[in-house]
C-alpha positions as CSV (number, residue, x, y, z in Angstrom):
1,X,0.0,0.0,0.0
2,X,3.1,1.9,0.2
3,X,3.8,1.9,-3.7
4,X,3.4,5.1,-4.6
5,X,5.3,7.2,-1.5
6,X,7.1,10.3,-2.8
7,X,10.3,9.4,-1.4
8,X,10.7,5.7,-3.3
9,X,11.3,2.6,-0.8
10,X,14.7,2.0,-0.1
11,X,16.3,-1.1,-1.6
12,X,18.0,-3.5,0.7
13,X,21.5,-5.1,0.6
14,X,19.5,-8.4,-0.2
15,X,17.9,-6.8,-3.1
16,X,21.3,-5.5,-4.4
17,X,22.9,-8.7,-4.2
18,X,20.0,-10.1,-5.9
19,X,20.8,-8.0,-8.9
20,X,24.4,-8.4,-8.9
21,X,23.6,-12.0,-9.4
22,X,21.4,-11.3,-12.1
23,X,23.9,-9.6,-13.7
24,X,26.6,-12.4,-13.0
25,X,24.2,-14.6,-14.7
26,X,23.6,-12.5,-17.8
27,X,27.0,-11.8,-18.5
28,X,27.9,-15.7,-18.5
29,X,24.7,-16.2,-20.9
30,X,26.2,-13.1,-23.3
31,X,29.6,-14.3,-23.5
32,X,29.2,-18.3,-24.3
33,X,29.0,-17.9,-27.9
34,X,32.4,-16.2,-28.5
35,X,34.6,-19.6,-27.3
36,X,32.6,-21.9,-28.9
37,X,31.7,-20.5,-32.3
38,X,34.0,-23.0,-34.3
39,X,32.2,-25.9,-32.4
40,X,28.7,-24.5,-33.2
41,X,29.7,-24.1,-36.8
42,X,30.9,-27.5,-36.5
43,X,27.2,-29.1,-35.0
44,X,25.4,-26.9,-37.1
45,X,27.1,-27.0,-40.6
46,X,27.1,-23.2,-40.8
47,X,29.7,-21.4,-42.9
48,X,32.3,-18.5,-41.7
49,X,30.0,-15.7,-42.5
50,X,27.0,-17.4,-41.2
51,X,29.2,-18.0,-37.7
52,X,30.0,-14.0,-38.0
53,X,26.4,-13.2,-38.4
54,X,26.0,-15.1,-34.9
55,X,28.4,-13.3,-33.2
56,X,26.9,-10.0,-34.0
57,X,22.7,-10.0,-33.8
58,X,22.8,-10.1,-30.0
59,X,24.3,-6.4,-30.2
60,X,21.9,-5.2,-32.9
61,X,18.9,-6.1,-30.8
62,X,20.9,-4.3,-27.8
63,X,21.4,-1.5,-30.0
64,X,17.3,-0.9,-31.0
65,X,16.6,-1.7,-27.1
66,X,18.6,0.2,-25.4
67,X,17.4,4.1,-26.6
68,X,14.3,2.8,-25.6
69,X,14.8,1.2,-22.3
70,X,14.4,4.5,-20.3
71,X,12.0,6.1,-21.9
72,X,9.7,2.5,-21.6
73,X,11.0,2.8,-17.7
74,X,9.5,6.5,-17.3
75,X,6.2,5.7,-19.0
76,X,6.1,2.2,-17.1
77,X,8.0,2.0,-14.1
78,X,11.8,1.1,-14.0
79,X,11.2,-2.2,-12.3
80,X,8.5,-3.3,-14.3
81,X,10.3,-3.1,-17.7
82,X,13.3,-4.4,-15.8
83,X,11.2,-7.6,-15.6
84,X,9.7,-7.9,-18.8
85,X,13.0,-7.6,-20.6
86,X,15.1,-9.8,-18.5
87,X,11.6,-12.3,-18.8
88,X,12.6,-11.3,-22.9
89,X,16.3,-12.5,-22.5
90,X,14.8,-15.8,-20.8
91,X,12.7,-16.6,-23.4
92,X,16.4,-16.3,-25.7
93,X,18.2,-18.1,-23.9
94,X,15.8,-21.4,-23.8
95,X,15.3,-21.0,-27.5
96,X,19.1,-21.0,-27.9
97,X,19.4,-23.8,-25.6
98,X,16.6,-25.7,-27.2
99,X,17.6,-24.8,-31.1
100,X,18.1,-27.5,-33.6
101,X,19.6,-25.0,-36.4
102,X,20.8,-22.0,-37.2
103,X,17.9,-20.2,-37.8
104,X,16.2,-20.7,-34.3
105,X,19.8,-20.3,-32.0
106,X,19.5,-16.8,-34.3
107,X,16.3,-15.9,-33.0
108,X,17.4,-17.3,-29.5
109,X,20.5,-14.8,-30.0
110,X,18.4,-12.1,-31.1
111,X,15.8,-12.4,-27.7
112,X,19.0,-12.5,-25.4
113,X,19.7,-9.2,-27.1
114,X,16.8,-7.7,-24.7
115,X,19.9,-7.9,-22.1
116,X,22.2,-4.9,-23.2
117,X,18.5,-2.3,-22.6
118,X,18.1,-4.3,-19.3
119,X,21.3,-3.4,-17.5
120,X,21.2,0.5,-18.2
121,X,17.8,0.3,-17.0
122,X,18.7,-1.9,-14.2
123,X,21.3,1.4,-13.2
124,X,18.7,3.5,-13.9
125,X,16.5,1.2,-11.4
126,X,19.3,1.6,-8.6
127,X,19.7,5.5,-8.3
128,X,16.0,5.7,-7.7
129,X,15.9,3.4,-4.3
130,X,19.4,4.3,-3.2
131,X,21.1,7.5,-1.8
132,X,23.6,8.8,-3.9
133,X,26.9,7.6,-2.6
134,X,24.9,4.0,-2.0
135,X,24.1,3.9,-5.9
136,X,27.6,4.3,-7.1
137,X,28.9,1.8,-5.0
138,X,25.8,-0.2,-6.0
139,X,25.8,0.5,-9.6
140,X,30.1,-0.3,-9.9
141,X,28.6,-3.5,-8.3
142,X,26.5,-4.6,-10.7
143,X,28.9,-3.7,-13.4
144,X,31.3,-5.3,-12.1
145,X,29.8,-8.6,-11.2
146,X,28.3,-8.3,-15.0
147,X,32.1,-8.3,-16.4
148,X,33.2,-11.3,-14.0
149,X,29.7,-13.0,-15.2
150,X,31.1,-12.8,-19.0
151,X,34.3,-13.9,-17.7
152,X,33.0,-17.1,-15.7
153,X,31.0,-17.6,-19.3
154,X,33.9,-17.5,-21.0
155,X,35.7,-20.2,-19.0
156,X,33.1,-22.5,-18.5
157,X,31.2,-22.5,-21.8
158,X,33.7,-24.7,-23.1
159,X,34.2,-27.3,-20.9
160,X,30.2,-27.5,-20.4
161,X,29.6,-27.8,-23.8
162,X,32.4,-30.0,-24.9
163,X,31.3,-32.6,-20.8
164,X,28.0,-32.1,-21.8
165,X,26.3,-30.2,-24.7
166,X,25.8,-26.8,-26.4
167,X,22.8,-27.1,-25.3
168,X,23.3,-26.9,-21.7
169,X,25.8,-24.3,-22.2
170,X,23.0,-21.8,-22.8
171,X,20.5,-23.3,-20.5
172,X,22.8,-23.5,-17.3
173,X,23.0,-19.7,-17.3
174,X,19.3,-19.1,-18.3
175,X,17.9,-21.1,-15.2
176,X,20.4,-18.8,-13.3
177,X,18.7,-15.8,-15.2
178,X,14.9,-16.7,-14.2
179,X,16.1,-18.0,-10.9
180,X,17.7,-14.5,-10.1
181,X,14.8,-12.0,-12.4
182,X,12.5,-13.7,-9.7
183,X,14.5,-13.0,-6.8
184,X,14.7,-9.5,-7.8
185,X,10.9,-9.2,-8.5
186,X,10.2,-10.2,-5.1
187,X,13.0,-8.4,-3.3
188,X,13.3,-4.8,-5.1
189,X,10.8,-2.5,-4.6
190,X,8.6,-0.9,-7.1
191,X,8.5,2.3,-9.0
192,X,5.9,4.4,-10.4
193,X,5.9,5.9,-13.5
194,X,8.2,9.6,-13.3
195,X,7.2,11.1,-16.6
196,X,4.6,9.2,-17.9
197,X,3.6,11.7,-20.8
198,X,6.7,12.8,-22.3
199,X,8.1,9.2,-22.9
200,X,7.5,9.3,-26.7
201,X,8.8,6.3,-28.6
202,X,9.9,6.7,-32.2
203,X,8.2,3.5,-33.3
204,X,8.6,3.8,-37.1
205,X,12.3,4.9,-36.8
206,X,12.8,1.8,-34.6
207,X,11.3,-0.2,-37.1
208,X,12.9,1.2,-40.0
209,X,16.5,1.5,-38.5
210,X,15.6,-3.1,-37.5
211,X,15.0,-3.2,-41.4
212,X,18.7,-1.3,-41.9
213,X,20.7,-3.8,-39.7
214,X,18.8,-6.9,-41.1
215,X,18.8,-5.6,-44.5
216,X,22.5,-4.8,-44.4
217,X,23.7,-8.5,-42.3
218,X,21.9,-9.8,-45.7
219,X,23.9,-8.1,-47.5
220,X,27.3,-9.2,-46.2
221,X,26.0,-13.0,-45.4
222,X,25.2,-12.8,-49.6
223,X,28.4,-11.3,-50.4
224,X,30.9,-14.3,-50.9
225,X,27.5,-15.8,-53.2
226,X,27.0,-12.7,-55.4
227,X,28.4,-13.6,-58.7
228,X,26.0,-16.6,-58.7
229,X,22.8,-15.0,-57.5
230,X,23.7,-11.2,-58.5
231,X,19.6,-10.1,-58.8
232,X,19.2,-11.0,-55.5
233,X,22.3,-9.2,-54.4
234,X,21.1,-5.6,-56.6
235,X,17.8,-6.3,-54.8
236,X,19.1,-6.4,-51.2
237,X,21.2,-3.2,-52.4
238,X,17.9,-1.7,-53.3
239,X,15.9,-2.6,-50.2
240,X,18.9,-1.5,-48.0
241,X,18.9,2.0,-49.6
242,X,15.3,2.4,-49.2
243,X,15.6,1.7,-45.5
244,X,17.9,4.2,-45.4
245,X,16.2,6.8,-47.2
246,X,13.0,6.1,-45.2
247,X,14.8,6.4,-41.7
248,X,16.3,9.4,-42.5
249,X,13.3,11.1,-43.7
250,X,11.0,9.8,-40.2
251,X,14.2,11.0,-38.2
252,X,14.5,14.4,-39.9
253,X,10.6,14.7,-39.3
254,X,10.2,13.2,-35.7
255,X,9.2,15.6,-32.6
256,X,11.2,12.8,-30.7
257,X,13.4,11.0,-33.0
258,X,15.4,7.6,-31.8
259,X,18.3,8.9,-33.6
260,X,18.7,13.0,-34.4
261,X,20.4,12.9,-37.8
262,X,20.6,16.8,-37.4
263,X,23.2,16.4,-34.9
264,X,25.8,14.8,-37.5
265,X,26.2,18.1,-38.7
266,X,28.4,18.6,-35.5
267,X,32.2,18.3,-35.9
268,X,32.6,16.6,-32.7
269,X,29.4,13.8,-33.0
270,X,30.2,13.1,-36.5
271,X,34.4,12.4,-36.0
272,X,33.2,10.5,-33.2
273,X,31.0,8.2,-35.2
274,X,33.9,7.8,-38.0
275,X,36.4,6.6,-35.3
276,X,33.6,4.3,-33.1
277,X,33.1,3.0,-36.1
278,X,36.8,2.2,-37.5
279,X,37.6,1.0,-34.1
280,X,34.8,-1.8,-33.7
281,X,35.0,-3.2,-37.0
282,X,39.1,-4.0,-36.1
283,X,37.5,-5.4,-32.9
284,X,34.9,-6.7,-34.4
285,X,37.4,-8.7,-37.0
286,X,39.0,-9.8,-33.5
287,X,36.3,-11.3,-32.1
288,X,35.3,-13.3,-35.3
289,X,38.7,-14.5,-36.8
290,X,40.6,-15.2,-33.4
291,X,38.5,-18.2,-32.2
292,X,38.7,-19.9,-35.8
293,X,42.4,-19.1,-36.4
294,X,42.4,-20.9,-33.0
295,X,40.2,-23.9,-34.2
296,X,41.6,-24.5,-37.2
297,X,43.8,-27.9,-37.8
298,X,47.4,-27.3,-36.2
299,X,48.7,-30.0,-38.9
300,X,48.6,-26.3,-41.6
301,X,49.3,-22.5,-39.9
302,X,46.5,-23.3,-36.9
303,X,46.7,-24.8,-33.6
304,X,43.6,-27.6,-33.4
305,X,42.6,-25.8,-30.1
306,X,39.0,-27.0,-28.8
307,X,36.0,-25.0,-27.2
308,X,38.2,-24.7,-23.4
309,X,41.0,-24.1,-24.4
310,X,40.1,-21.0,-26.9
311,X,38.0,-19.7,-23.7
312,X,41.3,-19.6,-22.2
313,X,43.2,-17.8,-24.9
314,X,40.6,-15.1,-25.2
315,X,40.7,-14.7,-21.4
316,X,43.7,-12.1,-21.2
317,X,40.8,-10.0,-23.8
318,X,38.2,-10.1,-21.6
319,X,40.7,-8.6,-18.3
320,X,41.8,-5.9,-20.7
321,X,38.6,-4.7,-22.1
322,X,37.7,-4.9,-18.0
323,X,40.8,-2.7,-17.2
324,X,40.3,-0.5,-19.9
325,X,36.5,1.4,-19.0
326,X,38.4,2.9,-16.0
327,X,41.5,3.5,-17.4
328,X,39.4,5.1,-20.6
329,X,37.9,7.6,-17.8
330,X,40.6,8.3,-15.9
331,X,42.8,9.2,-19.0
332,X,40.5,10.9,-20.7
333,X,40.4,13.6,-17.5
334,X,43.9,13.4,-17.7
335,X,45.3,14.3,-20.8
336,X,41.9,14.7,-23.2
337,X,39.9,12.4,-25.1
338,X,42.2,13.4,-28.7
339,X,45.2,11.9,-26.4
340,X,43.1,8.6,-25.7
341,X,41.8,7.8,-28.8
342,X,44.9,8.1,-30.6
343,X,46.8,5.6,-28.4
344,X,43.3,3.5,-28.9
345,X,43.9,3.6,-32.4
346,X,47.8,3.2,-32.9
347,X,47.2,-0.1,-30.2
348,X,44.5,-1.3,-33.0
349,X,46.5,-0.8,-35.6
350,X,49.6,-2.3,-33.9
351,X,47.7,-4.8,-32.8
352,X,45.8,-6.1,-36.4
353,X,49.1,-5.4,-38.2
354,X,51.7,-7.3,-35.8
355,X,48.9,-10.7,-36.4
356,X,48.4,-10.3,-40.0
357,X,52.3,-10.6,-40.6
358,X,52.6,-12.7,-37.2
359,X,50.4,-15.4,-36.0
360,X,52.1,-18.5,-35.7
361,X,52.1,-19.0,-31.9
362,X,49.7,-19.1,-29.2
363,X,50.5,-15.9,-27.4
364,X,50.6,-13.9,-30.2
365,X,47.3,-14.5,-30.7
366,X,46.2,-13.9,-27.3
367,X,48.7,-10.9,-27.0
368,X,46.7,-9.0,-30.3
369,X,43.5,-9.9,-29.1
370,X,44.1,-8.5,-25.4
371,X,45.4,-5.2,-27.1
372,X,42.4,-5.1,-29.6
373,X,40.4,-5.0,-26.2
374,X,41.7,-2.9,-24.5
375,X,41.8,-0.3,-28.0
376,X,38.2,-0.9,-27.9
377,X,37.7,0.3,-24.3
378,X,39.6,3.1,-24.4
379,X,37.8,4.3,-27.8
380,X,34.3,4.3,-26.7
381,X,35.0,5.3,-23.2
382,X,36.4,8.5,-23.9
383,X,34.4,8.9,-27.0
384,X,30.9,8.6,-24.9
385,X,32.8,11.0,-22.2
386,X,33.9,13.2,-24.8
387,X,30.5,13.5,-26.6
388,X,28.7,13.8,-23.0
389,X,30.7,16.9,-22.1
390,X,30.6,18.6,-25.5
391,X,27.0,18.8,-26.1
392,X,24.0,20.2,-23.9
393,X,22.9,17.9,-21.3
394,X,19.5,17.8,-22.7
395,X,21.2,16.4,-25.9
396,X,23.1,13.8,-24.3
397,X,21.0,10.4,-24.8
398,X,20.5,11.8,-28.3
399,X,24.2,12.5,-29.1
400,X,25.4,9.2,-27.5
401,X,23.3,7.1,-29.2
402,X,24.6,7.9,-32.2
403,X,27.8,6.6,-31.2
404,X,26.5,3.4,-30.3
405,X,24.2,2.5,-33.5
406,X,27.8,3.3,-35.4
407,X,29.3,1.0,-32.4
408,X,27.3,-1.8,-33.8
409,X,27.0,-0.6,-37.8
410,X,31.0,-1.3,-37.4
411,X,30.5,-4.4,-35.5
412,X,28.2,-5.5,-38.0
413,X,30.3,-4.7,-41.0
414,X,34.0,-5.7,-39.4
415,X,32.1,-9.5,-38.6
416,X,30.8,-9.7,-41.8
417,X,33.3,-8.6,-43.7
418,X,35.6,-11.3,-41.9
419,X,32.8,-14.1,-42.2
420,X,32.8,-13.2,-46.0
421,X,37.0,-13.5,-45.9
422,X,36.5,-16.9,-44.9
423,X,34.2,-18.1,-46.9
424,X,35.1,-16.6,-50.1
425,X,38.8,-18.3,-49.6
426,X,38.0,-21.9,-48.6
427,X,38.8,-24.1,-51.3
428,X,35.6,-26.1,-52.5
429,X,35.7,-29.6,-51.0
430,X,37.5,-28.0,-48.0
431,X,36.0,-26.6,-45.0
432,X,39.1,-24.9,-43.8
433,X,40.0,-21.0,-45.1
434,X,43.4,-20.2,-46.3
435,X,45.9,-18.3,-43.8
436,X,45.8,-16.0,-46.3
437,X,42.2,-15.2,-45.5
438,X,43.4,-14.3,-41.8
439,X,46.4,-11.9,-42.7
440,X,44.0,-10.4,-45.3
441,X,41.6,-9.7,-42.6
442,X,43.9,-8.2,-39.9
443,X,45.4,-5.9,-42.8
444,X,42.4,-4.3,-44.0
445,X,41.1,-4.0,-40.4
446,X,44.1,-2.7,-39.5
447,X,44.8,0.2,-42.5
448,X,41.6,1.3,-41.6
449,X,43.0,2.3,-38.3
450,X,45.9,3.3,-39.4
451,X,43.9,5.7,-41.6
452,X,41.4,6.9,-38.6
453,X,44.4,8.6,-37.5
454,X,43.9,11.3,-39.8
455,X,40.6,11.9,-38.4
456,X,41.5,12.1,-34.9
457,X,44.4,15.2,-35.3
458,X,41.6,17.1,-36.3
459,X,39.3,16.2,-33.0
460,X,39.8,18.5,-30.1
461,X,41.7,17.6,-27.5
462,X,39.2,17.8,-24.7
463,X,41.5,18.4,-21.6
464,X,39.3,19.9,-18.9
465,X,40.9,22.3,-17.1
């Protein structure tokens, strides 16, 4: 009878350890794919670029969620969506768990996607029950117990799916997921609705902008197969440019737009996009060709490594891209966000360069990927700070969310573009690429850096004073 007090219940320590969990648990369920792609491939008969289309649709619905998840929190009640979309990311990670093919564990993937809105919200959930000092220490929590989650995932993904099944290495963190979404339904206390009528949702752009990344994944999946079906192709090419067309008109014309297009205009938001995007397609060609340069045959240029011991390899990846949110922030005080994202970008391009011309042993391997990580963390942590303190505060959401559908446009095209590497370069009656596909795909991904440079000397350099 309490619900609706003007100052909102406090949450207890109970209810915050209840959502760390949560978090533990959806951090292991987001991170089992990476490991054990080659081995799902395998079970699945999928080829390279259909594997890189897996490892990028969970971030795409993230991506459409997550502008959304606040505004659905204002108009409904933090806790309430909180629910739903972890109830969402449930439903995913059964249908993964349960999926006979590829088309079903992509639709699983896609579900679990629901988790990337959740967890902003879930922060957003926090500050309202807690004082402020008790909802930073509550929030760097949660965070962290979502990155030792994805860690524990990473670890133990293997080993359970190579002991057991791949099924059960999705449903082992799912029953953890409902076990903990219902603990935190019972033990956190509700919201009401703050600003139920100015949470306007840009429907058609988020409609229209799902019909971009699908139309555009098609796209690259179709690639290596275009001289063989090019109407197909030139229709996909026409359907993707319609999308775009469309979106930009409803965003030019929306009161509350999911993406203000206007704001590209702006020095600072559109050299920000250019590098966020350069940087996670190099990362993005990390996370795809790492794990099946790993898998393939050690008898050629690979190493035969299985589903565990890959998890270990990418391990030192996963503690750098930890280390580097805080080391992102602290620098970017420090010496300006230009200073960060340079070093962000000459450790991406060091990084790709040093495996397309070196790859031959474990640890360089594990030593590029780590540094691709940590590039990555740097990047969009002082690109979101720099963005955040260079417009208005009331353009803030707007501005940054720009940088993270070009996070995910370059995550979607670096995957891609190293699914279709692969593919196109394995010999027919083969089902293993040429190294050559490999060192072509570092060297593109990392030129591209190497040529991002010459956008970041003309970005400020952002030193607050």
């Amino acid at each position: 009878m309490t619900t609706t007090l003007a100052p909102p219940a406090r949450m207890g320590k109970a209810a915050v350890a209840a959502l760390g969990m949560l978090a533990v648990s959806t951090g292991a369920l987001e991170s089992v794919v990476a490991p054990t792609l080659p081995l799902l491939q395998g079970e699945l008969d999928m080829s390279p670029s259909e594997g890189a289309l897996l490892t990028i649709v969970l971030a795409i619905t993230g991506t459409l969620i997550t502008p959304f998840a606040g505004k659905l929190g204002d108009r409904y009640g933090g806790k309430r969506v909180l629910i739903r979309l972890m109830a969402v990311v449930s439903a995913g990670g059964l249908v993964s768990a349960l999926a006979p093919n590829l088309p079903v564990l992509l639709l699983g993937q896609i579900l679990q996607g629901a988790m990337v809105g959740a967890l902003p919200l879930s922060f957003i959930v926090v500050r309202t029950h807690l004082p402020s000092g008790a909802s930073k220490a509550a929030i760097g929590l949660v965070s962290g117990m979502f990155v030792g989650g994805s860690m524990a995932g990473l670890l133990t993904a293997g080993p359970v799916a190579e002991t057991f099944s791949r099924h059960w290495m999705f449903a082992a963190p799912t029953f953890a997921v409902i076990g903990f979404t219902l603990l935190v339904n019972k033990l956190m206390p509700s919201d009401p609705p703050s600003r139920p009528d100015d949470a306007r949702l840009d429907w058609p752009g988020l409609l229209l902008l799902s019909g971009i990344l699908v139309t555009l994944l098609l796209v690259c999946a179709l690639a290596p197969e275009a001289g063989s079906q090019p109407l197909v192709f030139v229709a996909l090419i026409a359907v993707l440019a319609a999308f775009v067309a469309g979106w930009t008109a409803v965003e030019r014309r929306s009161v509350a737009p999911m993406v203000d297009l206007r704001m590209l205009a702006r020095p600072v938001i559109w050299k920000s996009c250019v590098v966020t995007f350069v940087i996670c397609l190099g990362t993005a060609m990390g996370v795809y060709l790492v794990p099946q340069l790993l898998d393939v045959p050690g008898d050629g240029y690979g190493f035969g490594l299985g589903a565990t011991e890959i998890g270990f390899v990418l391990l030192p990846g996963a503690v750098a891209a930890t280390l580097a949110g805080p080391l992102g922030g602290i620098w970017e005080r420090r010496f300006g966000s230009r200073a960060v994202v340079a070093t962000a970008a000459v450790l991406m391009a060091a990084a790709l360069l040093a495996l397309a011309a070196a790859h031959s042993e474990v640890w360089h391997v594990a030593a590029g990927k780590a540094l691709i990580a940590l590039a990555n963390g740097l990047c969009v942590t002082a690109m979101v700070t720099s963005i955040a303190s260079s417009v208005d505060e009331g353009d803030t959401g707007i501005a940054t969310s720009l940088v993270l559908v070009t996070r995910v446009l370059g995550s979607a095209v670096g995957g891609m573009l190293g699914g279709t590497l692969l593919t196109s370069r394995t010999l027919p009656g083969s089902d293993v690429p040429t190294e050559s596909a490999f060192s072509t795909g570092f060297l593109i991904a990392g030129v591209v850096a190497v040529l991002s440079l010459l956008v970041v000397r003309t970005m400020s350099k952002g030193v607050k004073e």
